[in-house]
C-alpha positions, 0 to 999 in steps of 0.5 A, spaced: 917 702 620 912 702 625 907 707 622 908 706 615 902 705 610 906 700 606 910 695 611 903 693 614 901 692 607 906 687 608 905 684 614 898 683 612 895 689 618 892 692 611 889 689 606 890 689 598 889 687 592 895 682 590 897 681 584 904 678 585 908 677 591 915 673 592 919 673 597 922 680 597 917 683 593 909 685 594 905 688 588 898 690 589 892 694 586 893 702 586 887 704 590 886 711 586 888 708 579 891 713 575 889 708 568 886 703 568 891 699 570 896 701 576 899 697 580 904 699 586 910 694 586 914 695 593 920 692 596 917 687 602 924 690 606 923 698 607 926 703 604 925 711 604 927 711 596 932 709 592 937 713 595 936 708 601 939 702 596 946 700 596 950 698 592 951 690 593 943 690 595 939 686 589 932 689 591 932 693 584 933 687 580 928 683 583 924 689 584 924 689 575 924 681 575 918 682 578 914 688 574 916 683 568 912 678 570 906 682 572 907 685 565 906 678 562 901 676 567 897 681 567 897 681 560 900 688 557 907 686 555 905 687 548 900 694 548 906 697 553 906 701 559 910 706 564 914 704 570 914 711 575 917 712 581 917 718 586 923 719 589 922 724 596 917 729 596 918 735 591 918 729 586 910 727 589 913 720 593 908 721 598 908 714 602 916 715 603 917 706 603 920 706 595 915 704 590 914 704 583 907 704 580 905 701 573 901 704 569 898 701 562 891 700 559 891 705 555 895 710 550 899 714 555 902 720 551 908 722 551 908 726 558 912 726 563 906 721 567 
């Protein structure tokens, strides 16, 4: 996608703080951290959301691989974490190229976020 935030993320025209890549996924430091840890793990191919994803498409598989091992890299597997994910705007999604944040670092609560 031409003007998507995210895609040139992906191709390197913007640049990030990586904490994971793979050949199909990119996971990188929230700019505007919600915790003090929040990581956004994108798919490297776009969709909108997950409602783009098909049925024989294994990008979610890859995409919780992934998020595992950050966890266990990063080194709050043990403490736990939230995994988020925003689908279309009513839902808050306002870079429409799918992601998942990963929140940690401290008690979240119970809320919704």
């Amino acid at each position: 996608m031409e003007n998507c935030i995210f895609c040139k993320i992906v191709s390197g025209e913007i640049p990030s703080t990586k904490v994971y890549e793979d050949e199909s996924v990119l996971a990188f430091k929230d700019l505007n951290p919600q915790a003090p840890i929040h990581i956004l793990v994108i798919p490297k191919k776009h969709y909108n959301n997950v409602l783009d994803v098909k049925e024989n498409d294994d990008i979610m598989s890859k995409i919780f691989y992934a998020i595992n091992n950050i966890a266990k890299q990063e080194g709050f597997d043990k403490d736990g974490f939230r995994v988020i994910n925003n689908c279309g705007e009513n839902a808050g999604q306002t870079v429409m190229h799918m992601h998942f944040h990963i929140i940690a670092g401290k008690k979240l609560g119970e809320g919704i976020v």
